[in-house]
N, C-alpha and C positions, 0 to 999 in steps of 0.2 A: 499364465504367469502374470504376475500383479504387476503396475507400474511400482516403476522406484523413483524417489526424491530421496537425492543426496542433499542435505544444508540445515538450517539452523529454521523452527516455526518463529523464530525473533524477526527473521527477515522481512521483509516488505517482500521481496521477490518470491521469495518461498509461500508467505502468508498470503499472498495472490493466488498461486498454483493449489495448492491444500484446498483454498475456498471453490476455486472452480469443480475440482476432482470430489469434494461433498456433493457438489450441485449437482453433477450427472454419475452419482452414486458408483464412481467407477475406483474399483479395489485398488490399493496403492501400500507400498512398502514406505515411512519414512525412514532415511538411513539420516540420522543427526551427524552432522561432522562441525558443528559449532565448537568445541571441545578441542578440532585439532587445529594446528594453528605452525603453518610453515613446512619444515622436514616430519613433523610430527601425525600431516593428513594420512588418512588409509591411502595406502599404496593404490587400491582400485581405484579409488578417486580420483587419485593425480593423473590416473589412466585418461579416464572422462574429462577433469581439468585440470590441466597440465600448468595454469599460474592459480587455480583455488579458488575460481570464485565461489561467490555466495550461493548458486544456485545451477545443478543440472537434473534433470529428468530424462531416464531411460524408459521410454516403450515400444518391447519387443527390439528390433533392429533401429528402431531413431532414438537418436539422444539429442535433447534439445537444450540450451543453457540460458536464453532470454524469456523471461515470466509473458509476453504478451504474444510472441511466438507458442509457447506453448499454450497459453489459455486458448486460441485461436487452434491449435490442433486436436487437444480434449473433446472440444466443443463439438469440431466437426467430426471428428472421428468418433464419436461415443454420443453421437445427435441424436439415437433413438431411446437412450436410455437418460435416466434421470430428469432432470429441468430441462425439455426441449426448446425452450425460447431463448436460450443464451446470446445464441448468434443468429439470429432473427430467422422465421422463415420462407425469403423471398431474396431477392436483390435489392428492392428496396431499404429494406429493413436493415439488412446488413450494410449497406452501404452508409445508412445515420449511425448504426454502430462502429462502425470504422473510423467514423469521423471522430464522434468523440469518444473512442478510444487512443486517436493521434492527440485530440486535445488533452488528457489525462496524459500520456505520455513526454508531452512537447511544452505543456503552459500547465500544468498541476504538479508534477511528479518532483521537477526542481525546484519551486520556491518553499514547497510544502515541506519536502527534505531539510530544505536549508534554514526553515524558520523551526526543524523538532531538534535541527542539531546547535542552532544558536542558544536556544532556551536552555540545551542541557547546560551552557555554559553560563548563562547568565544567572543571578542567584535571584529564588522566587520572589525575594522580598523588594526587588530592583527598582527604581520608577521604568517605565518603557513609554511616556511620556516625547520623546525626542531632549532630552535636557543633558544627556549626555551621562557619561560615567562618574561619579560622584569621586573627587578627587583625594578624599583624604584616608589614610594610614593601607594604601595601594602599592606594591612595586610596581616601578616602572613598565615594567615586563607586563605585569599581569594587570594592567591599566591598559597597554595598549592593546591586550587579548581581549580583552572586555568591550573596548571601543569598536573594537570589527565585529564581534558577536553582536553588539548593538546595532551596527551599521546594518550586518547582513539579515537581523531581526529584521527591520522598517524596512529593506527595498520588500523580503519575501512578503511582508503584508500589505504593501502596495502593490504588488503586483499579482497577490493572490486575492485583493480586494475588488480588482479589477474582474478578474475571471470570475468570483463568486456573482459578480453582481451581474454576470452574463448568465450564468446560472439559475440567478433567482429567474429571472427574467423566462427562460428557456422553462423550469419547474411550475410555472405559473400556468402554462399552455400544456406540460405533458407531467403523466406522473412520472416520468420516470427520464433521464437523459436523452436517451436516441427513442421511444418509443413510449408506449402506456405503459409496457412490461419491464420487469427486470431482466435487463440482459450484461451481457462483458462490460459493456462502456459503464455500469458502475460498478460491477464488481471489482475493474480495475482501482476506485478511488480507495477501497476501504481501506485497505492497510495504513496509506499516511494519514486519510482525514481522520482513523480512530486515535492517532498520534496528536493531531488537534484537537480534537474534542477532549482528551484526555487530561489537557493541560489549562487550567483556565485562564492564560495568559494570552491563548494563540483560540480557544472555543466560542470566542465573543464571533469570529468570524465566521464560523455556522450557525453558534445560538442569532447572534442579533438579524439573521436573515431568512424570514417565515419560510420561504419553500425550501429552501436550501436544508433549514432544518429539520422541518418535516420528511424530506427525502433521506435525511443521515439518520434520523427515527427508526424508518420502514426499512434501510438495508444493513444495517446492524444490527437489526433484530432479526432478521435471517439464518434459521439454525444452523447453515455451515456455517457462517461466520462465528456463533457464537461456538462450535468444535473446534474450530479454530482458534481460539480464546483460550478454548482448554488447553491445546497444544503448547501454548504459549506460556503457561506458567511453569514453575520448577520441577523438575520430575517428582519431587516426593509429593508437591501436589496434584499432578496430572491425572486427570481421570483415563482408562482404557477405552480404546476404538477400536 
C-alpha cells in the first residue's frame, strides 16, 4: 500500500515531504486537498485533521502531521532504499544533522516565511532601502499595511543575514550543512530558500554570499526537487509521476 499525502505541492510542509519521499524512491499517493477550504475538505481528511491543516501523511498504521517529524521517519524507515545518506550513517552524523535541522527549523524557517510573506505585499517597484513608505496618494489603511510589511521585511533580513553569514562561514569548511553529503538538514531549507531565490528583492541574500550560493546551486538542482517543481505548477501544466 503506497504512502499518502493529504495537502497542497504549494506548501513548504508538503514540498518538504514529496522531496524526501523522491529521495528514498518510496511509492506515495498525493491526495491534493488545496482546493477544499473549511466545511468544504473531504470528509476523510477531517478524519486525519480535524482543524485542516496544511499537511498529513499516512503510512500503513502512522499518521504523522509535522513535515520534520515525518522527513525523520521516511528516512529511517525506508534507510535501505533510495538516497541512503539522508540521516547520516552513525550517531555522529546524525547528531550534526539534527543540529541543523533544529537550526532550519528554529532560526531559518521564521524570518524566511516572514520576509516571502511581507514581499508578497509590498509592490516590486518599492525602495527597501529603510526610508519608509512613500507617503503620497496612499489610504491611511493601506499606508499603515505597507509600514509593517516593511517593518517585518528589515527585521527578517537582519536576522536571516545573521544566520546566512553563520552559514557561509560553516559551507566554507563542509560541502554541505551537517556533513560533505547531502542529507535532511538541507533538504529541509529548500522549499523557503527557493521562495528567496525566486524573488530578486530577498536572492541578493544567497546570491551576494559565495558558499551559501554555491550550496543553493547544488541542492536545487537535485532531481527530487526539481519533480517537485513539477508538482507545483497548475495541473494543466503538470507533468505525470
Amino acid at each position: 500500500m503506497p504512502v499518502k499525502v493529504f495537502g497542497s505541492p504549494a506548501s513548504s510542509e508538503v514540498a518538504r515531504v514529496l522531496t524526501c519521499l523522491f529521495e528514498k524512491d518510496v511509492e506515495f499517493q498525493l491526495i491534493r486537498v488545496d482546493s477544499f477550504r473549511g466545511p468544504k475538505r473531504m470528509p476523510q481528511y477531517l478524519k486525519l485533521q480535524p482543524h485542516g491543516e496544511a499537511l498529513t501523511l499516512e503510512d500503513g498504521n502512522v499518521t504523522l502531521v509535522e513535515s520534520r517529524k515525518i522527513l525523520r521517519h521516511i528516512a529511517a524507515k525506508y534507510k535501505h532504499q533510495g538516497y541512503k545518506d539522508l540521516f547520516g550513517q552513525g550517531a555522529l552524523e546524525r547528531a550534526s544533522i539534527e543540529q541543523w535541522l533544529q537550526t532550519e527549523a528554529h532560526s531559518f524557517d521564521i524570518p524566511s516565511a516572514d520576509m516571502v510573506y511581507s514581499l508578497s505585499y509590498l509592490p516590486p517597484d518599492m525602495p527597501l532601502d529603510g526610508r519608509g513608505v512613500p507617503a503620497a496618494g496612499m489610504h491611511p489603511s493601506h499606508r499603515q499595511k505597507m509600514e509593517e510589511m516593511l517593518q517585518l521585511f528589515e527585521k527578517s533580513r537582519r536576522d536571516l543575514g545573521k544566520l546566512l553569514d553563520i552559514y557561509e562561514q560553516r559551507l566554507g569548511e563542509m560541502e554541505y550543512l551537517a556533513d560533505d553529503k547531502f542529507t535532511l538538514a538541507d533538504l529541509s531549507h529548500l522549499p523557503n530558500a527557493d521562495r528567496l531565490a525566486a524573488d530578486p528583492r530577498s536572492a541578493r541574500l544567497i546570491e551576494s554570499r559565495k558558499n551559501v550560493s554555491r550550496w543553493w546551486y547544488t541542492i536545487s538542482g537535485r532531481d527530487s526537487w526539481k519533480r517537485v517543481k513539477e508538482l507545483q505548477r497548475p495541473p494543466s501544466a503538470e507533468a505525470p509521476f
